[in-house]
C-alpha positions as CSV (number, residue, x, y, z in Angstrom):
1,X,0.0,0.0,0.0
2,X,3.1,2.4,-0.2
3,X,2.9,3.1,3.4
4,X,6.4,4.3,5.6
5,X,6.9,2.4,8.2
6,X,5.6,5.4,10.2
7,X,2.5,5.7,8.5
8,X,2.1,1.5,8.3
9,X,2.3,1.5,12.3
10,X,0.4,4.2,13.1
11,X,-2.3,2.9,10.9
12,X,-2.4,-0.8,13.0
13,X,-0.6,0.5,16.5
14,X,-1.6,4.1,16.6
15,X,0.9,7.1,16.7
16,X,2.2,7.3,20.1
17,X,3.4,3.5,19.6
18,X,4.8,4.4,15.9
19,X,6.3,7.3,17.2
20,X,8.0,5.6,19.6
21,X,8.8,2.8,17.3
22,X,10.9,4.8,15.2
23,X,12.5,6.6,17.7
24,X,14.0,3.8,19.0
25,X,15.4,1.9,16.5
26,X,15.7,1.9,12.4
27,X,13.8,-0.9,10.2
28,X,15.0,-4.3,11.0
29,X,16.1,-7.1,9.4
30,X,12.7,-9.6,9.5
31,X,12.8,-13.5,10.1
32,X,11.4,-16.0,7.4
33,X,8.1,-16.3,6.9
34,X,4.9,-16.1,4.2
35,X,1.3,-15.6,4.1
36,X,-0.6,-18.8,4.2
37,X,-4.1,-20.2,4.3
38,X,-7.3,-19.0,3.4
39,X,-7.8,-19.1,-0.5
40,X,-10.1,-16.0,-0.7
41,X,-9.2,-15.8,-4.7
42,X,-11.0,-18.8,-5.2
43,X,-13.7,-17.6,-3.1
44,X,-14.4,-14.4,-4.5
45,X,-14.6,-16.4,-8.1
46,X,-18.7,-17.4,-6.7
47,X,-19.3,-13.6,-6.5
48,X,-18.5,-13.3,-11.0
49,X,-22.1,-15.2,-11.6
50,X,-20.2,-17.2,-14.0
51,X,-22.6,-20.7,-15.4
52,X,-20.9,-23.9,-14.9
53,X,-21.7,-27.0,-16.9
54,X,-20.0,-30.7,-15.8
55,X,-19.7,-33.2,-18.0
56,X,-21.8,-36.3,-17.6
57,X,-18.9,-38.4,-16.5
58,X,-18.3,-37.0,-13.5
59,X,-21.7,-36.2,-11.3
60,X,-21.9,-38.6,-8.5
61,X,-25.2,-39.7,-6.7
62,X,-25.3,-38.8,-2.7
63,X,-27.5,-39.2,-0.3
64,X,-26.1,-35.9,1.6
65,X,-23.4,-33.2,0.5
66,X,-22.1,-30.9,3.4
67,X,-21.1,-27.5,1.8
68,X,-17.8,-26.6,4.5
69,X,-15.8,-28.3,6.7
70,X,-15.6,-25.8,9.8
71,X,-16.8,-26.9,13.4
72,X,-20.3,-26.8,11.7
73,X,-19.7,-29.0,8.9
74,X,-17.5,-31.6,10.9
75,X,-20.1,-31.7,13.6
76,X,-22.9,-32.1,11.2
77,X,-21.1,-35.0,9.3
78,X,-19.7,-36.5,12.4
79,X,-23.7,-36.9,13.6
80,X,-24.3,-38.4,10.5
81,X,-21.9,-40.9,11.1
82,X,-23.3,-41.4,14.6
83,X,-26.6,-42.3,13.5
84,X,-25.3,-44.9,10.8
85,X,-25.7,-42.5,7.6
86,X,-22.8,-43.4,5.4
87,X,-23.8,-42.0,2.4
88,X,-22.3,-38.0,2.2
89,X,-19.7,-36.1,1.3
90,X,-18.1,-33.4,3.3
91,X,-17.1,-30.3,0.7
92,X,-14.6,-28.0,1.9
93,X,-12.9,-25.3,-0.7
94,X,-9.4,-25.3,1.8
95,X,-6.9,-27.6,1.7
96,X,-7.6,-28.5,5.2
97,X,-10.7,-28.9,7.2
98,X,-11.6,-26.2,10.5
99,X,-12.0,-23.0,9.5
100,X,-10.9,-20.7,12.4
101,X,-10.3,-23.6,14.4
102,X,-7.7,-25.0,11.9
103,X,-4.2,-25.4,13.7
104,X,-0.4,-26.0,12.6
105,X,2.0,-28.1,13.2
106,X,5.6,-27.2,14.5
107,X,8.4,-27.4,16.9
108,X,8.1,-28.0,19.8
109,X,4.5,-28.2,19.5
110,X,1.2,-27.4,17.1
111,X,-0.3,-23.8,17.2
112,X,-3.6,-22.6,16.5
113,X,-4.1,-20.5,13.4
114,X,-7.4,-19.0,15.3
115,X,-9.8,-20.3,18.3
116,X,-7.9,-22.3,20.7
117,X,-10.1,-23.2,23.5
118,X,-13.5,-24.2,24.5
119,X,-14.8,-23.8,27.8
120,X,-16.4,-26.7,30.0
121,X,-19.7,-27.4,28.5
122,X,-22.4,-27.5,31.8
123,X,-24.3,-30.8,32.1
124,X,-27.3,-29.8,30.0
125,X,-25.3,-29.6,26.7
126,X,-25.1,-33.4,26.6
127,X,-24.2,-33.7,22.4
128,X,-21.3,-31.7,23.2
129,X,-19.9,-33.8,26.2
130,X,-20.7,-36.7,24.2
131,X,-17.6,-35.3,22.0
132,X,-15.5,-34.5,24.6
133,X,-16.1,-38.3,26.6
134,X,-15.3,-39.6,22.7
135,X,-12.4,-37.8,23.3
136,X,-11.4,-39.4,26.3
137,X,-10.8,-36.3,28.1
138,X,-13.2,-36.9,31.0
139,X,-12.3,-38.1,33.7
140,X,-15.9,-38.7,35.0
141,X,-18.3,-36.8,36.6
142,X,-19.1,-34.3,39.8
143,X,-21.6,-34.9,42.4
144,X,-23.9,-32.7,40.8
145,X,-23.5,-34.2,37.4
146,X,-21.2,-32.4,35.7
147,X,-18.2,-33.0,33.3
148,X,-15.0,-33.4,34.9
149,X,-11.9,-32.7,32.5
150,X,-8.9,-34.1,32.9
151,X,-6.0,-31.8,34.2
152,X,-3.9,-31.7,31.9
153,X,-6.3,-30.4,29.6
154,X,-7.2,-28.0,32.1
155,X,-6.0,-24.3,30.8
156,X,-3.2,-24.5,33.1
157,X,-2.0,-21.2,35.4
158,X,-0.5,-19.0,35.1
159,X,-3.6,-18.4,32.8
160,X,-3.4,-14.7,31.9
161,X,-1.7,-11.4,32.2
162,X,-1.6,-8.3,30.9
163,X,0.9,-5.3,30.1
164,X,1.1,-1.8,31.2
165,X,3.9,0.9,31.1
166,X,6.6,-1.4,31.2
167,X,5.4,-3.9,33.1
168,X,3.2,-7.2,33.3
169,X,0.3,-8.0,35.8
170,X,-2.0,-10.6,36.7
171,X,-5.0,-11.3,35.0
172,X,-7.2,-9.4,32.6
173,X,-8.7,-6.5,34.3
174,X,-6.2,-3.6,35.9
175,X,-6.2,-3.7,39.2
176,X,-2.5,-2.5,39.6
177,X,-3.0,2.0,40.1
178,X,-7.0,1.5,40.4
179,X,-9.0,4.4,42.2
180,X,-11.6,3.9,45.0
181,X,-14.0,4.3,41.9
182,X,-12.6,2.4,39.9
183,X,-13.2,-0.1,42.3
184,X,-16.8,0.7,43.2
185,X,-17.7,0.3,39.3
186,X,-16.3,-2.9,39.3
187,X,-18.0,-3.8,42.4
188,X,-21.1,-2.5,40.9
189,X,-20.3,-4.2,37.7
190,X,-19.9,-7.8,38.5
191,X,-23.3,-7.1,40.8
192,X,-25.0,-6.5,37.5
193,X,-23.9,-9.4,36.2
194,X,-24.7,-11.8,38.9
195,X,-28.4,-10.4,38.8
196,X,-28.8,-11.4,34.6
197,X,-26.5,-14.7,35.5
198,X,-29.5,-15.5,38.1
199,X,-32.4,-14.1,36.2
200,X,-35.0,-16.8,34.2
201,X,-38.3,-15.8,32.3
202,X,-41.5,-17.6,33.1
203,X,-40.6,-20.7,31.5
204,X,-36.8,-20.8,33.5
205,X,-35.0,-20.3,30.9
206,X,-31.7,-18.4,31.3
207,X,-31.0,-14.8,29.7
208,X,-28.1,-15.8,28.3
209,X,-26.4,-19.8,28.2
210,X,-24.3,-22.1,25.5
211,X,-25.8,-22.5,23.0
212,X,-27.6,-19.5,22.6
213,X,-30.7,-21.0,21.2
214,X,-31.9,-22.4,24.7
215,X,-31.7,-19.2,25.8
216,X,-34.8,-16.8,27.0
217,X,-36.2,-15.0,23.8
218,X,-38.1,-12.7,26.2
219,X,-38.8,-8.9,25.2
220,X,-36.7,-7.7,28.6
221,X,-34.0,-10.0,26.7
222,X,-34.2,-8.8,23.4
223,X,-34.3,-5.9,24.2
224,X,-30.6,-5.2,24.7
225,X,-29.8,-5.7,21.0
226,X,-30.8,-2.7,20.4
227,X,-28.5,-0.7,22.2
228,X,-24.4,-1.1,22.0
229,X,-22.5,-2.6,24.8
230,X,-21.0,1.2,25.4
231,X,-24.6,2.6,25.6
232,X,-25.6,-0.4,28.4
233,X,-22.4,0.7,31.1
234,X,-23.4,4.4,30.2
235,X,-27.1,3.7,30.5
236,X,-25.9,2.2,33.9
237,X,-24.3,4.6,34.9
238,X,-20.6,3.4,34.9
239,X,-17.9,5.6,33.7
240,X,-14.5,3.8,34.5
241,X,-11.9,4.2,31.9
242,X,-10.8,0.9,33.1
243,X,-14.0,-0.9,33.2
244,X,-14.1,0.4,29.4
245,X,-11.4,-1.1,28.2
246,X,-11.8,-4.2,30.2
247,X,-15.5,-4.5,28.6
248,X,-14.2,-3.2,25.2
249,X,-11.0,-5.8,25.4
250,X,-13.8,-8.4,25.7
251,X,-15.5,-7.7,22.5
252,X,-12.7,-7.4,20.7
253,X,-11.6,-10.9,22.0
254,X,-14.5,-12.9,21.7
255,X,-16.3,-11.0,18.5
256,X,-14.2,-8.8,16.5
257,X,-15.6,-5.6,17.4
258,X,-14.9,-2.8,19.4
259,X,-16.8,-1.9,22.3
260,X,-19.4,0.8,20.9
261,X,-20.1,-1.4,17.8
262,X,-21.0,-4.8,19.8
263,X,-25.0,-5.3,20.9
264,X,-25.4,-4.9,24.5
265,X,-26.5,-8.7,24.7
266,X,-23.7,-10.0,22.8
267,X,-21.5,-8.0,25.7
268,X,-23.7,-9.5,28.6
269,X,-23.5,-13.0,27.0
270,X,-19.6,-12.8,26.8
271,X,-19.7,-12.1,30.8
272,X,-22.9,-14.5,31.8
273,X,-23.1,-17.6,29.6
274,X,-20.8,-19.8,31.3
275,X,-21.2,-19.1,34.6
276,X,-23.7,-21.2,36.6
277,X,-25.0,-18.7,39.5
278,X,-24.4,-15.6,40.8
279,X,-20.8,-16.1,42.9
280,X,-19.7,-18.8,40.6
281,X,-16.4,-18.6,38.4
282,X,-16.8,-18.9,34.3
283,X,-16.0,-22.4,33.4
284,X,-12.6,-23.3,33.0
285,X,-11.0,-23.9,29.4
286,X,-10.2,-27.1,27.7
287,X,-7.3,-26.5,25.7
288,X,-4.4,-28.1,23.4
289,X,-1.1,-26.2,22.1
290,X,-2.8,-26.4,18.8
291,X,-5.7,-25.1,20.3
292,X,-8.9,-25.6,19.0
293,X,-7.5,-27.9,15.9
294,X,-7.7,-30.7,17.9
295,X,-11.2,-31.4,18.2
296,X,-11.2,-30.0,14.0
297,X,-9.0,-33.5,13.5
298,X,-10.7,-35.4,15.7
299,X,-14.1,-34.6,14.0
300,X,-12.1,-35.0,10.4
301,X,-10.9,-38.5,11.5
302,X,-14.5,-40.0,12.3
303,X,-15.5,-39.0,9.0
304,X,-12.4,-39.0,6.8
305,X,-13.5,-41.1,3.7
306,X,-16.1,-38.5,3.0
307,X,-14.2,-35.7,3.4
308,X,-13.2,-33.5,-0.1
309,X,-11.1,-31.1,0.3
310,X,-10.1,-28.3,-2.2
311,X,-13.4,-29.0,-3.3
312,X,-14.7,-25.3,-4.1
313,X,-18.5,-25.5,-4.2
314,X,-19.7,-23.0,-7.2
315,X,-23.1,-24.0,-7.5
316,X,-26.2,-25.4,-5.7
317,X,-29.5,-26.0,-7.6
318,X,-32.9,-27.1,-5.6
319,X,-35.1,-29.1,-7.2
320,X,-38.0,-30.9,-6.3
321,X,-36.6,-34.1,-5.9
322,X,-33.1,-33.1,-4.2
323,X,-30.3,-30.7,-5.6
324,X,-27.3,-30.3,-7.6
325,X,-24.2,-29.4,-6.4
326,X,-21.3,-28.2,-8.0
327,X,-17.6,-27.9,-7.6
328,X,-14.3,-27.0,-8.8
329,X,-11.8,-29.5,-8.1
330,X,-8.3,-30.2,-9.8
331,X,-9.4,-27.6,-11.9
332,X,-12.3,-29.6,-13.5
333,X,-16.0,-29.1,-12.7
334,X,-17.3,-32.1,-10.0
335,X,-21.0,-32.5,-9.6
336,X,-22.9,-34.2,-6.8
337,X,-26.4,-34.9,-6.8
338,X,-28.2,-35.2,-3.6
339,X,-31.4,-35.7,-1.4
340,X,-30.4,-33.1,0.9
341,X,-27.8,-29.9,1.5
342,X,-26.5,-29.1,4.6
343,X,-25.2,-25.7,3.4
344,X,-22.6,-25.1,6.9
345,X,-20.5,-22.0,4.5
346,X,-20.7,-18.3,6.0
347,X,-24.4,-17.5,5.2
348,X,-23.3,-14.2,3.2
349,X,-22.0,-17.0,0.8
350,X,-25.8,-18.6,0.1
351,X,-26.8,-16.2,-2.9
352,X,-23.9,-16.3,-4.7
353,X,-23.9,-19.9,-4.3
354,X,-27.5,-21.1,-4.2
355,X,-29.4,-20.7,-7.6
356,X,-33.1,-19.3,-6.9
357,X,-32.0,-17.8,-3.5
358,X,-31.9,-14.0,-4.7
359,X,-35.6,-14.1,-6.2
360,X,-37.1,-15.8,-3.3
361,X,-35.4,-14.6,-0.8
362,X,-35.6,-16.7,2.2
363,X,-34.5,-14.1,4.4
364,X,-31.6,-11.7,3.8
365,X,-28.2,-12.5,4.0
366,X,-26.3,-9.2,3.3
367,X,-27.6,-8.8,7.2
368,X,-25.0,-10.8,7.9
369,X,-21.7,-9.4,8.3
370,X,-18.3,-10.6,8.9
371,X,-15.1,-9.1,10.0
372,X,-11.4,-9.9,9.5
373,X,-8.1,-10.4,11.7
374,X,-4.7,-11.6,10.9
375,X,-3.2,-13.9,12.7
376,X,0.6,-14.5,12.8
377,X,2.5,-17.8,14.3
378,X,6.2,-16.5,15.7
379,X,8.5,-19.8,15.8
380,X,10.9,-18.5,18.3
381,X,14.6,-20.4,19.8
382,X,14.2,-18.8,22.8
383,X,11.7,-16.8,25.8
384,X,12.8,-13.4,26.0
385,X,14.6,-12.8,29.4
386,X,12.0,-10.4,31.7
387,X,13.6,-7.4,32.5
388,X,12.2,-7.1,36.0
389,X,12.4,-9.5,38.5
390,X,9.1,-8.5,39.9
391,X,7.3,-9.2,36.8
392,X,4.2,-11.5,36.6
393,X,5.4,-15.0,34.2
394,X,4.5,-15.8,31.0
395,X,1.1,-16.9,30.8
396,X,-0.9,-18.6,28.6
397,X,-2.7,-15.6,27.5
398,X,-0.8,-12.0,26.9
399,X,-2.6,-9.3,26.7
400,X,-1.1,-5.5,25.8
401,X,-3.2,-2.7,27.4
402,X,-1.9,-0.2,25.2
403,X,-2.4,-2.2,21.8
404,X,-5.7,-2.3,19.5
405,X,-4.7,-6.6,19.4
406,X,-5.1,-9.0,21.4
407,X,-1.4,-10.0,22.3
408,X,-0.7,-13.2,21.9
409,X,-0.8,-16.8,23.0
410,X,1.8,-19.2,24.5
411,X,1.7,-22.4,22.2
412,X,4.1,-24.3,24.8
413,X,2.7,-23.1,28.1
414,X,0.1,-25.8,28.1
415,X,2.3,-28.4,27.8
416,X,4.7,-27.0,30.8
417,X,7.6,-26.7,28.4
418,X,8.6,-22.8,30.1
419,X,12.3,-22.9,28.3
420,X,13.5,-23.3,24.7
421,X,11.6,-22.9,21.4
422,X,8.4,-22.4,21.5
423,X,5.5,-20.3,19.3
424,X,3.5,-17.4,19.9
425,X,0.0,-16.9,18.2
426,X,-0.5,-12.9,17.9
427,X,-4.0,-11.9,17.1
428,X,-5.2,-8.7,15.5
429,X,-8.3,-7.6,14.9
430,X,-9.2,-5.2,11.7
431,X,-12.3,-3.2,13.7
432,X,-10.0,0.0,14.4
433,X,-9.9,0.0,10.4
434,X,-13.1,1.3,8.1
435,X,-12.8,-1.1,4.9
436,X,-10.6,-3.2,7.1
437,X,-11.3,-6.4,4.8
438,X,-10.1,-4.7,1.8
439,X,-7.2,-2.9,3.0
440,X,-6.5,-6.3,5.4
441,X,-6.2,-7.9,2.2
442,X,-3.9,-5.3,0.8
443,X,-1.2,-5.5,3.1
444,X,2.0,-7.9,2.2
445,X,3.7,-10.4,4.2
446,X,6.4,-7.9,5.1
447,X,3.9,-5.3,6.3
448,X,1.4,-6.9,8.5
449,X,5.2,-9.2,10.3
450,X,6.6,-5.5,10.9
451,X,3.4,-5.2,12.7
452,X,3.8,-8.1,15.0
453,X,7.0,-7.4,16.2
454,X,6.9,-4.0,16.3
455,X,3.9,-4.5,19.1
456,X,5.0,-7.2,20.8
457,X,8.4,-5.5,21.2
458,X,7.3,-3.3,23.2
459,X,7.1,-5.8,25.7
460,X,9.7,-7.8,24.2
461,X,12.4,-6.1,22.5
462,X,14.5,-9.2,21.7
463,X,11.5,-10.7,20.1
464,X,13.3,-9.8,16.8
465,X,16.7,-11.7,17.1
466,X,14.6,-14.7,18.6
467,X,12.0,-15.0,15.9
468,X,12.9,-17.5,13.6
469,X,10.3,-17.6,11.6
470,X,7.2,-15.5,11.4
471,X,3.9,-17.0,9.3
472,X,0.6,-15.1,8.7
473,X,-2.8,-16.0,8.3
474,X,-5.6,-13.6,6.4
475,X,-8.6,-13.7,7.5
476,X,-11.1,-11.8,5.3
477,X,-14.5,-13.0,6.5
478,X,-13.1,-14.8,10.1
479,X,-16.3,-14.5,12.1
480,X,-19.8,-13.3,12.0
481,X,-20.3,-9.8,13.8
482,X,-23.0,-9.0,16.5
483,X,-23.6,-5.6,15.5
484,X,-26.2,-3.8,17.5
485,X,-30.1,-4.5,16.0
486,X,-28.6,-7.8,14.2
487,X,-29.1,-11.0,16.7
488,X,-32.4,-10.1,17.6
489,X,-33.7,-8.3,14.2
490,X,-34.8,-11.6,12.5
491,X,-33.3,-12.3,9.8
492,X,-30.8,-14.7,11.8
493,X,-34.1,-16.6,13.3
494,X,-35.4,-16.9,9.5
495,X,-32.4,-18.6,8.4
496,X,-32.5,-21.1,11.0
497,X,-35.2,-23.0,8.5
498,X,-34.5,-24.9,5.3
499,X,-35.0,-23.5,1.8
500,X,-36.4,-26.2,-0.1
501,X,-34.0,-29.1,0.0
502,X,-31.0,-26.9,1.8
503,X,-30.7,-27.0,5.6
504,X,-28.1,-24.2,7.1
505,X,-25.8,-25.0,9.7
506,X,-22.8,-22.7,10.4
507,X,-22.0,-20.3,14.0
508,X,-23.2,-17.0,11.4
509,X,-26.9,-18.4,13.0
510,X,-26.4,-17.9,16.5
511,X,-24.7,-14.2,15.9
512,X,-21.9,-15.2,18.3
513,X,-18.4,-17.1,16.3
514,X,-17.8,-19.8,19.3
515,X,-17.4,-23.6,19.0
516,X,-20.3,-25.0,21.2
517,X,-22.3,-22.8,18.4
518,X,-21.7,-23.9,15.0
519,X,-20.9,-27.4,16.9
520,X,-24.7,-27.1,17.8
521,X,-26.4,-25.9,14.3
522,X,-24.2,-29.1,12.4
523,X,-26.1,-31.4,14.9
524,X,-29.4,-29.3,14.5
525,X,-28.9,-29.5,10.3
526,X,-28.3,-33.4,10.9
527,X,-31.5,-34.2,13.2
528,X,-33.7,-31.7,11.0
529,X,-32.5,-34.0,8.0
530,X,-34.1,-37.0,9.8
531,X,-36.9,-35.4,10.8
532,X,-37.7,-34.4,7.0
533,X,-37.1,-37.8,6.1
534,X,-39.7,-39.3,9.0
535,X,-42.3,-36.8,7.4
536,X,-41.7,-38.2,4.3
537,X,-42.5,-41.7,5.1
């Protein structure tokens, strides 16, 4: 993009960080590294309306064809499997299967290339545990019923930390400097949450729990999605810088957004789902070096002889009897015809991809909207050395106060391994950034590494001579946005129900990017397929 290093970092960092930046030292040398992953100029070939014609030699009869291999996909195929369908094919336009919860593999250890842990599912979610016991990482079950993982999968402590003028402390929110109102709002804060983590509409059902769908749907619910996050702690009359950027921190973790641009009950669910009562810790995380890849391969392994990948559907047609789907594979035109679709591809994908789906219109898909990160893996020979013997340890998650990212994530720190190589995962998201897909997409390899290191250096200023090798992921559409007015507005609930022959199963349903959701709409697409089928007979 012709930017000077000045300009580039101010752009991602902001100018008191660029400022500094430069200051301090000239450009540097940079390890190895490339872009890798996501094949959006393949995608973006759906959005040129071009026809596509297969020869009669190579259409295959199905009983099933999965459009996607994410969490969705893999859950929906592994259910399948489950209930003795063998029939299906599992289409997925990467090379590998996952979508943001696709991993790499490395030394000492894998690394995530996007979500990399899942909290303890509560009792009720029973599908989900079923996984996890498949899994063997259960090690049985409480007195009250619920899961008990395995330590060692346990997110083991140090768990996070976070950096501020200089110097790391504990945990996520700053306590370290804090006023006597800054601790009243977070007093008053976490009271405010208890009271929506206790509250249930006439039919108990919980404001907010994973999955979403079981939630309450009730209008003093709902009713939060029309206001932003920012508006709710103002409405509330909270005013804490810190409590701010704790809250906005949150969003930008868990959804890609910033703080004012987040629905007030996609905030409230980030704080209240996974807490069982008032009092009660969130659950703790499962989670693997690789992250969440690991329950991507396990998944992928159940159902591997049905599994296509590089297999870039460009074409589904309905019909009365079943559909036609189409791909482009080895490039040559594939075509599957089926009984039923489970279409588990970002739903902003359906009318580019679904012929028929524009003039009817099921419900409206451009409501959907995704943002975009990058992500880049640092392969490092050694920890840097912590300046300050007072510091708080690396922990598994590191968080810069001063930084529009997320800091980054210690591959190695599950596994105990505290010396020697290891790999960071640094995660930024593009919502400081208007066009931020477009001009995410735009940047080089070289640009978006200078990036990296240049923020984590901060922190970290041998991170350059240490950094062996420095790989970065794209991710143009990485997770679905819950924008104030969208989760509640309508269009999502439509889209929950089949159009004609196609069933939708992906996270973009529930509004909110986690595992337990698009692992809950593939099982949904699965059973609904049965229930069609028991209609039919």
């Amino acid at each position: 993009m012709n930017l000077t290093r000045r300009e580039l970092l101010t752009t991602f960092l902001g100018a008191p960080i660029a400022l500094a930046a430069c200051e301090r030292s000239a450009p540097r040398a940079l390890p190895e590294g490339e872009i890798v992953g996501a094949n959006w100029q393949l995608g973006h070939v759906l959005r040129e309306g071009r026809t596509f014609e297969v020869a009669a030699d190579k259409w295959k009869r199905v009983r099933v064809a999965i459009v996607g291999a994410g969490v969705a996909g893999l859950a929906a195929a592994w259910q399948l499997k489950r209930k003795g369908v063998n029939d299906f094919v599992v289409l997925e336009l990467e090379k590998e299967a996952g979508g943001t919860s696709r991993s790499g593999e490395g030394s000492p250890v894998g690394y995530p290339w996007g979500a990399h842990y899942l909290p303890v599912p509560f009792r009720e979610n029973t599908k989900l545990i079923e996984l996890l016991d498949e899994m063997s990482l259960a090690e049985g079950r409480s007195d009250e019923g619920d899961l008990v993982i395995k330590e060692q999968y346990l997110c083991r402590e140090p768990e996070e930390r976070v950096f501020y003028k200089g110097r790391w402390y504990p945990g996520l929110y700053l306590h370290v400097g804090e006023s006597e109102a800054d601790k009243r709002e977070l007093a008053a804060f976490e009271e405010k949450i208890n009271t929506w983590v206790n509250w249930r509409d006439a039919r108990g059902r919980r404001a907010f729990v994973v999955p979403a769908a079981l939630g309450s749907d009730d209008t003093e619910v709902t009713a939060l999605d029309k206001i932003s996050f920012g508006d709710w702690l103002r409405r509330e009359g909270f005013t804490s810088e810190r409590l701010f950027w704790y809250c906005d921190y949150a969003c930008r973790d868990d959804y890609g957004l910033k703080l004012e641009q987040t629905s007030a009950w996609a905030g409230l669910f980030y704080f209240c789902s996974r807490v069982r009562k008032s009092g009660d810790e969130s659950q703790p995380f499962i989670t693997f070096p690789e992250g969440n890849g690991r329950f991507v391969r396990h998944m992928a392994e159940r159902v591997r002889e049905h599994l296509l990948s590089s297999h870039a559907v460009v074409s589904i047609v309905p019909g009365d009897g079943g559909a036609e789907v189409v791909c482009l594979a080895d490039d040559e035109l594939r075509g599957f015809r089926c009984e039923k679709v489970i279409f588990a591809s970002p739903v902003f994908t359906a009318p580019f991809v679904i012929r028929g789906f524009s003039e009817e219109r099921p419900f409206d898909a451009s409501a959907f909207h995704s943002n975009s990160w990058f992500v880049a893996n640092l392969h490092m020979k050694d920890r840097p050395r912590s300046r300050f013997a007072r510091d708080f340890p690396v922990a598994w998650d590191n968080v810069l106060y001063e930084s529009p990212s997320l800091g980054y994530v210690n591959a190695t720190h599950q596994k105990g391994i505290d010396y020697g190589q290891t790999v960071w995962t640094y995660y930024y998201p593009m919502c400081h950034e208007e066009n931020g897909r477009t001009k995410l997409l735009n940047y080089d390899w070289r640009e978006l590494a200078e990036v990296a290191l240049t923020d984590i250096g901060r922190a970290h200023p041998e991170i350059w001579e240490l950094t062996t090798r420095i790989d970065i992921m794209r991710w143009g559409h990485a997770m679905i946005s819950p924008r104030t007015g969208f989760l509640w507005g309508g269009e999502r609930q439509k889209a929950t129900q089949p159009y004609r022959n196609i069933h939708f199963a992906h996270t973009d349903l529930s509004g909110i990017a986690l595992f337990e959701e698009a692992f809950f709409h593939g099982l949904r697409a699965a059973k609904n397929i049965f229930g069609d089928e028991r209609k039919s007979a």
